[in-house]
FIVO-836373 format. One record per residue (C-alpha): residue number from 0; residue in one letter; x, y, z. Coordinates in Angstrom, 2 decimals, always signed. Example, Ala and Ser with C-alpha at 12.3 -4.5 7.8 and 13.67 -1.06 7.14 Angstrom:
<marvexs>
+--------+-------+---------+---------+---------+
: marmar : koldo :    east :   north :      up :
+--------+-------+---------+---------+---------+
:      0 :     A :  +12.30 :   -4.50 :   +7.80 :
:      1 :     S :  +13.67 :   -1.06 :   +7.14 :
+--------+-------+---------+---------+---------+
</marvexs>
This chain:
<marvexs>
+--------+-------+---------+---------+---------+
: marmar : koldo :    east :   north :      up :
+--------+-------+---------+---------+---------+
:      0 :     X :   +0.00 :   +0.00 :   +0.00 :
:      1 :     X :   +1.38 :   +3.47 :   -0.46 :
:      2 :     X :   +1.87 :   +5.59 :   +2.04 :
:      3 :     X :   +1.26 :   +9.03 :   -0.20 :
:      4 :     X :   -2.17 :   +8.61 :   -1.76 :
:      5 :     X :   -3.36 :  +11.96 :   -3.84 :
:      6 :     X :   -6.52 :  +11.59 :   -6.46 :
:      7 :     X :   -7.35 :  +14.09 :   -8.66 :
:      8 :     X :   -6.17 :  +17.37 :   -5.84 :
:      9 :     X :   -6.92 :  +20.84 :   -6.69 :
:     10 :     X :   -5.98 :  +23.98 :   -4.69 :
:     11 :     X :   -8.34 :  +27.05 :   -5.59 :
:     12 :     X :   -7.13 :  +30.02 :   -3.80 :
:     13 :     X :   -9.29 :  +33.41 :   -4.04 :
:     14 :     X :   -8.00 :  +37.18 :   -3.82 :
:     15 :     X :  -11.36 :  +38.88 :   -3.87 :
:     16 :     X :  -13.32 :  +38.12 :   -6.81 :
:     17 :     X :  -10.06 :  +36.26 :   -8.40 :
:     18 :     X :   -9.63 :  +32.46 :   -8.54 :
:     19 :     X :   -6.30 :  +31.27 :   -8.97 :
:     20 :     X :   -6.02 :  +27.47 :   -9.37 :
:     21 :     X :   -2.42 :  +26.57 :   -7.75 :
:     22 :     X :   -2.96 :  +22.98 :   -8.38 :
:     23 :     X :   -5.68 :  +21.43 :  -11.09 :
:     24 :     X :   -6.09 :  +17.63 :  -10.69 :
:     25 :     X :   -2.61 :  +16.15 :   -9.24 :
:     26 :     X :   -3.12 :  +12.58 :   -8.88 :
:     27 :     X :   +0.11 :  +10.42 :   -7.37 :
:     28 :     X :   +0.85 :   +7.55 :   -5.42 :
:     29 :     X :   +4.53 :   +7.09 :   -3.37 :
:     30 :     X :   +5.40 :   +3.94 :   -1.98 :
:     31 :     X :   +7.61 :   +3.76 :   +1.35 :
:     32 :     X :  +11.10 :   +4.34 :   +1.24 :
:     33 :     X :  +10.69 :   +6.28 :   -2.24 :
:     34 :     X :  +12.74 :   +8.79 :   -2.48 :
:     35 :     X :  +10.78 :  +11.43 :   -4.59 :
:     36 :     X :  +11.76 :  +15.42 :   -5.98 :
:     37 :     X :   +9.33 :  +17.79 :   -7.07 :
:     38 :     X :  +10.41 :  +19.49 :   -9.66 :
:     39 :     X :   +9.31 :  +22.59 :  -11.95 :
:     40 :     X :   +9.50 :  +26.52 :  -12.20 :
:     41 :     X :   +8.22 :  +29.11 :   -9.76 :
:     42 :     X :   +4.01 :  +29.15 :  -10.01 :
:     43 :     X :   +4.36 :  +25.09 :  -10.98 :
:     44 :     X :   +2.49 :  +24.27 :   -8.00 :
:     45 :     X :   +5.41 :  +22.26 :   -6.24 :
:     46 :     X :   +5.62 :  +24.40 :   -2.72 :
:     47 :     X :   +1.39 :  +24.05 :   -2.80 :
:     48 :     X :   +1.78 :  +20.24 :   -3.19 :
:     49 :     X :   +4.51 :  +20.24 :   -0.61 :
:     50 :     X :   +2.07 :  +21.91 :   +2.03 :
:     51 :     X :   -1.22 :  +19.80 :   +1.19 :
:     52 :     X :   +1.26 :  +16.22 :   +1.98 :
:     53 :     X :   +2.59 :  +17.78 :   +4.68 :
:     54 :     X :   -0.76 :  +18.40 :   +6.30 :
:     55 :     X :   -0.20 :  +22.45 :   +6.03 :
:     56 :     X :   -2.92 :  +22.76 :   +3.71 :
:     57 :     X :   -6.52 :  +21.34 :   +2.78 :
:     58 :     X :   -6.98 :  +20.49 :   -0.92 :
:     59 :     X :  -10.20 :  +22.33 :   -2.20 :
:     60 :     X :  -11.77 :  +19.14 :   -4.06 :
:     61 :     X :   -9.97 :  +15.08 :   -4.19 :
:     62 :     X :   -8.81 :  +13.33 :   -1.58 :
:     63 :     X :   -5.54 :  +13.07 :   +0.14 :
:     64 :     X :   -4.76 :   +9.34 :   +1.95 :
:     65 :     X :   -1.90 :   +9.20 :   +4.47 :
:     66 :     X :   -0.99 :   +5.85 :   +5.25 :
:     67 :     X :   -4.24 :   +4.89 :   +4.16 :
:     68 :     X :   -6.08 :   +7.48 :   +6.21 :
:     69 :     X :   -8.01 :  +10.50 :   +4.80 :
:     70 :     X :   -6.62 :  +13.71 :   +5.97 :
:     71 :     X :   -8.50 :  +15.66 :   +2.91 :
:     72 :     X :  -10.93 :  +16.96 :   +5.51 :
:     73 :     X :   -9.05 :  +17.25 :   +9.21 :
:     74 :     X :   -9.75 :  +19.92 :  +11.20 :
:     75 :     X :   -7.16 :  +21.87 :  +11.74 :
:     76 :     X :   -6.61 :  +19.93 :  +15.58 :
:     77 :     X :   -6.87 :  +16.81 :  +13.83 :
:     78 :     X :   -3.85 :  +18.00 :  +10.84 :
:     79 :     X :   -1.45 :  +19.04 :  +13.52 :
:     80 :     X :   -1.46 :  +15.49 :  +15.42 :
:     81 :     X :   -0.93 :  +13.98 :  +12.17 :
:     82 :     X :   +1.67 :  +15.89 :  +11.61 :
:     83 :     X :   +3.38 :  +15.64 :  +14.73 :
:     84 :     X :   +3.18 :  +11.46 :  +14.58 :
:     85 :     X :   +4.25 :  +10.93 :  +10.91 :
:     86 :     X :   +5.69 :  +13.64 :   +9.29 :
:     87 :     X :   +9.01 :  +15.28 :   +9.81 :
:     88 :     X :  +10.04 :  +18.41 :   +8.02 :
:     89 :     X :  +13.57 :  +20.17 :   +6.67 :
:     90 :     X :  +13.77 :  +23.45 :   +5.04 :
:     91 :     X :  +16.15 :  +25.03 :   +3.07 :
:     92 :     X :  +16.10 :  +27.83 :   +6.15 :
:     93 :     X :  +17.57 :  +25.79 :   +9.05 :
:     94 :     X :  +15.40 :  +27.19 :  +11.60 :
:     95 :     X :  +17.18 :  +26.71 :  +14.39 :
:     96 :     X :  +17.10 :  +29.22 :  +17.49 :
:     97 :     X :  +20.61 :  +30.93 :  +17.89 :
:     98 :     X :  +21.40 :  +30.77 :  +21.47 :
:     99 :     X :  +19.98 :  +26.97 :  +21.74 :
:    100 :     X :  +22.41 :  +23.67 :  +21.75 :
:    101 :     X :  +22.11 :  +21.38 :  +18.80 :
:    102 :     X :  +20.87 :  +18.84 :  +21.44 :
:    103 :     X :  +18.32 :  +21.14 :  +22.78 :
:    104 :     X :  +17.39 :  +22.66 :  +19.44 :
:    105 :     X :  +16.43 :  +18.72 :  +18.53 :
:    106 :     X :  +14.52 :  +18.05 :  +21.51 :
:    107 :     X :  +12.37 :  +20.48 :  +20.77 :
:    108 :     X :   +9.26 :  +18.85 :  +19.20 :
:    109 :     X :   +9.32 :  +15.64 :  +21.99 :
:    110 :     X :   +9.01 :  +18.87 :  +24.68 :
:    111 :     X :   +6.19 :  +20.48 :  +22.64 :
:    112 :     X :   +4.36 :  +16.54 :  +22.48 :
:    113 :     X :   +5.02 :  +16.22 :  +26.32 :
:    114 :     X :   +7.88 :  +13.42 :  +26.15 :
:    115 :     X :   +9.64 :  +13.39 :  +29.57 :
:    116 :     X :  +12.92 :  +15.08 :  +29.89 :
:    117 :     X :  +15.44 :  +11.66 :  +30.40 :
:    118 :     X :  +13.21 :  +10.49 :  +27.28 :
:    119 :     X :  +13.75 :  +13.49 :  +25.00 :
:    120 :     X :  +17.37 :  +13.51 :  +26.06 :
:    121 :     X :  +17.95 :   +9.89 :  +25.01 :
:    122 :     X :  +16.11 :  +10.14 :  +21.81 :
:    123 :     X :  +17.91 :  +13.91 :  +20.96 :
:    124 :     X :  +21.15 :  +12.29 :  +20.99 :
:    125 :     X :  +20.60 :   +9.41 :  +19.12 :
:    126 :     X :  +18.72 :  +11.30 :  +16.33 :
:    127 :     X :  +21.93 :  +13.12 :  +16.14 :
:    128 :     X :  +24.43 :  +10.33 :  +16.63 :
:    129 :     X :  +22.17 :   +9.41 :  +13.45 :
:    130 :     X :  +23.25 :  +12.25 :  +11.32 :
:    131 :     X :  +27.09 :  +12.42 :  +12.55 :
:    132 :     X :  +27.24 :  +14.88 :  +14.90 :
:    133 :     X :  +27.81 :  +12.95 :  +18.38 :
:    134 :     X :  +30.72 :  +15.25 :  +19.22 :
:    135 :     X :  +28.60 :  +18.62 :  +18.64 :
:    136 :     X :  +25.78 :  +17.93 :  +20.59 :
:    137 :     X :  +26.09 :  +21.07 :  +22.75 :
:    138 :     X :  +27.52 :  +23.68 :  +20.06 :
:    139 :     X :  +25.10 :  +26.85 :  +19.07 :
:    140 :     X :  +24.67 :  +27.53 :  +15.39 :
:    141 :     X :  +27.45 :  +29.91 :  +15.35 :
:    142 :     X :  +29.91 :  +27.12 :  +16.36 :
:    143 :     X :  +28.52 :  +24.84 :  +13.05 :
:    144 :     X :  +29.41 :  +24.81 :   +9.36 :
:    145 :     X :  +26.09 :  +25.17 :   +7.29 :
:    146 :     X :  +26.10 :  +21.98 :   +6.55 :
:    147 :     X :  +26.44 :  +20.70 :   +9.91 :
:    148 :     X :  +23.40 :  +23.00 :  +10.87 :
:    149 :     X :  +21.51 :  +21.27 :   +8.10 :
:    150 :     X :  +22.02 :  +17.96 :  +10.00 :
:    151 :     X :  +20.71 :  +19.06 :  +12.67 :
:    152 :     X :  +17.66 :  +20.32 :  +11.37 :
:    153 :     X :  +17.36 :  +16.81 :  +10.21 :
:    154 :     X :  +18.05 :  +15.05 :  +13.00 :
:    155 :     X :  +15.02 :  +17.56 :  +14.29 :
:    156 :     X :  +13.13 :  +16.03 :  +11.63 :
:    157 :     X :  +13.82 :  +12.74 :  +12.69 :
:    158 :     X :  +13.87 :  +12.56 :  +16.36 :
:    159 :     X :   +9.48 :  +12.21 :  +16.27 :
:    160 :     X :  +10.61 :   +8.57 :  +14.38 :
:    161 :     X :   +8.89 :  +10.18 :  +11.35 :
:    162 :     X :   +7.36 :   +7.70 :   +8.64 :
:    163 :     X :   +7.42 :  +10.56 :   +5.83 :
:    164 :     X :  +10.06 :  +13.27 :   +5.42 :
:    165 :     X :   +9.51 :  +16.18 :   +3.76 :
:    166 :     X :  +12.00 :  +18.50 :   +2.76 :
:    167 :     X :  +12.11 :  +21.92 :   +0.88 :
:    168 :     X :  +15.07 :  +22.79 :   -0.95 :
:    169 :     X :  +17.46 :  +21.32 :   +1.63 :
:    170 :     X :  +20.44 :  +22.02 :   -0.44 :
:    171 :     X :  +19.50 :  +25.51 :   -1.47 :
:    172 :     X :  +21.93 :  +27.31 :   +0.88 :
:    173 :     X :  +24.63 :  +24.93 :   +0.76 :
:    174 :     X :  +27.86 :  +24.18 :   -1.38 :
:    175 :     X :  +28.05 :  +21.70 :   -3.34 :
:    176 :     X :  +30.27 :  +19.01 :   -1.10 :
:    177 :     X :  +27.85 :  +19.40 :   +1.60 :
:    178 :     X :  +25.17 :  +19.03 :   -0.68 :
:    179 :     X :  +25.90 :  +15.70 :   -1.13 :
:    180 :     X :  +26.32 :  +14.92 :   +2.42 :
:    181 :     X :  +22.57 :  +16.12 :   +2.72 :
:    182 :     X :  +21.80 :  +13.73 :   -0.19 :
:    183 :     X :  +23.90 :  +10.90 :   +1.55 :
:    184 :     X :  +21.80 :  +11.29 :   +4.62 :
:    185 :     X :  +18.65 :  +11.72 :   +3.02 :
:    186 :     X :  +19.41 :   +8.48 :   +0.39 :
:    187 :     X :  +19.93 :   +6.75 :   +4.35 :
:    188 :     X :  +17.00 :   +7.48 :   +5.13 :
:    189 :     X :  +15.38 :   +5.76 :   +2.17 :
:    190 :     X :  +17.77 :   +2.61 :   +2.78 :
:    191 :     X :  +15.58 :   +2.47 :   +5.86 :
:    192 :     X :  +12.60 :   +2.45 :   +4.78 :
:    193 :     X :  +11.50 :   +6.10 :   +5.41 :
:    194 :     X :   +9.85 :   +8.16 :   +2.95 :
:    195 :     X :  +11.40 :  +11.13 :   +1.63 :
:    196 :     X :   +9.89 :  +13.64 :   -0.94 :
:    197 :     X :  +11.65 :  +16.81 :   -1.71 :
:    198 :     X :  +11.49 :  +20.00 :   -3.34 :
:    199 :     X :  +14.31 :  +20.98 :   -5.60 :
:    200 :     X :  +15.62 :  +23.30 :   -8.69 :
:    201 :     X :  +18.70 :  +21.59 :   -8.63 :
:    202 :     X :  +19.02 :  +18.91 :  -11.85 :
:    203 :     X :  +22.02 :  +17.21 :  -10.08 :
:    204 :     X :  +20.02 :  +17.13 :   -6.78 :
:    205 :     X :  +17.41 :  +15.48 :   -7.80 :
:    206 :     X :  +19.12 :  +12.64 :   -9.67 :
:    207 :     X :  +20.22 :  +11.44 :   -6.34 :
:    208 :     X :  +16.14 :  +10.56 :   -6.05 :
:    209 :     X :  +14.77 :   +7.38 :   -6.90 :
:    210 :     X :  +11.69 :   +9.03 :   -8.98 :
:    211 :     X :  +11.41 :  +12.46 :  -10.23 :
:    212 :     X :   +7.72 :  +14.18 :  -10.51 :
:    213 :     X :   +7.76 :  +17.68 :  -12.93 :
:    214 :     X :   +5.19 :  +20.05 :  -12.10 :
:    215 :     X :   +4.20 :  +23.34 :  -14.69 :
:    216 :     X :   +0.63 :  +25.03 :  -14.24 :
:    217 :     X :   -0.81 :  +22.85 :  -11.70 :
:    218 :     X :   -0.58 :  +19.76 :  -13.63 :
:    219 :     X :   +1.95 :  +16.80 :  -13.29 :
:    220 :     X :   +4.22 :  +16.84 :  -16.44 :
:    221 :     X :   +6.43 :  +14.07 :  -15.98 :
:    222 :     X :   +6.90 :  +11.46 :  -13.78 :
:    223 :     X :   +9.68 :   +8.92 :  -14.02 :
:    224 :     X :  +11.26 :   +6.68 :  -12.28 :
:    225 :     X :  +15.53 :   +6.43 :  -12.22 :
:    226 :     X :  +18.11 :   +4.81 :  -10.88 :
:    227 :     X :  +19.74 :   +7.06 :   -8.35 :
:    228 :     X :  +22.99 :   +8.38 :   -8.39 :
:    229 :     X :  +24.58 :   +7.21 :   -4.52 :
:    230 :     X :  +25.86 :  +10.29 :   -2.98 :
:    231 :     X :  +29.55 :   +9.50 :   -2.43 :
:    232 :     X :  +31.00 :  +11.87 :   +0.40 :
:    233 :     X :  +34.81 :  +12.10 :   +0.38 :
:    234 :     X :  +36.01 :  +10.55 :   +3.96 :
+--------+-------+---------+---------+---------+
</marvexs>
């Protein structure tokens, strides 16, 4: 069964008396441990898409199944606990307070779902031991490379045992070594059987991804799958 379900999604948004149709019939299917980019020009609909599987957003008419369940209609309530127990989010902004360890910065969304303090401990360091960063688990931003603070929005991502990543432009603000140590740890993640469906402008990003869906107008242009180039990272 896939765990991304999407039949026939539109997004009408309205500016007065103006309709603008961000999405117009988007129909997909990902299976677990896909590893999926969006793809297309500014307007194409991608970041809208992004938002409805992410729980963000409501379509306006079709029907959204997560892990089999239909979020098309959650109340707003309902969205954020689905969000909270299967989806886990990177941006290409790493988010992360300035003054705040990387440990503390990643047990932030176990405090926020009430997991006890020796619990979110535990579980913050091994989400980053995960990502490589067991010997920076108390430096601030300011003491990290870029990259680095990319894996630790990741480990963020990851430390709510996520069944779906999403991530938007995760390599926009990095160079292009680090880049691929995103990829690497991203490509992991699919080894393991999570999800992973990101947003990207980058051609030699995305052929790190198993599949490769093009959106332009709304509409799904292309959608193919590939054999992924492995993310090498120089030791």
């Amino acid at each position: 069964m896939s765990v991304i379900d999407v039949k026939n999604v539109t997004r009408i948004y309205k500016t007065g008396d103006v309709e603008v149709a961000a999405l117009r019939g988007v129909s997909l299917e990902v299976a677990k441990g896909e590893l999926v980019a969006l793809m297309g020009p500014s307007g194409s609909g991608k970041s809208t898409l992004m938002n409805l599987l992410g729980c963000l957003d409501r379509p306006t008419s079709g029907s959204y199944h997560l892990d089999g369940r239909d979020v098309s209609r959650l109340s707003r309530d309902e969205l954020a606990a689905v969000r909270g127990r299967k989806l886990g989010f990177v941006f290409q902004s790493f988010y992360l307070l300035p003054r705040t360890t990387a440990i503390a910065q990643v047990e932030l969304p176990l405090l926020y779902a009430g997991v006890g303090r020796r619990e979110r401990r535990d579980r913050a360091r091994q989400a980053l031991e995960r990502v490589g960063l067991a010997d920076r688990l108390d430096h601030r931003p300011s003491q990290l490379s870029g990259g680095q603070q990319q894996r630790v929005a990741i480990a963020r991502a990851l430390v709510s045992q996520p069944e779906i990543v999403l991530a938007d432009e995760p390599t926009g603000n990095l160079d292009s070594a680090t880049s691929l140590e995103v990829m690497a740890l991203l490509q992991g993640l699919g080894d393991q059987g999570i999800t992973v469906v990101l947003v990207t402008h980058e051609p030699d990003i995305a052929e790190h991804a198993t599949r490769v869906i093009t959106l332009r107008d709304g509409l799904i242009t292309d959608d193919r799958h590939q054999e992924p180039r492995r993310a090498e990272v120089a030791a």
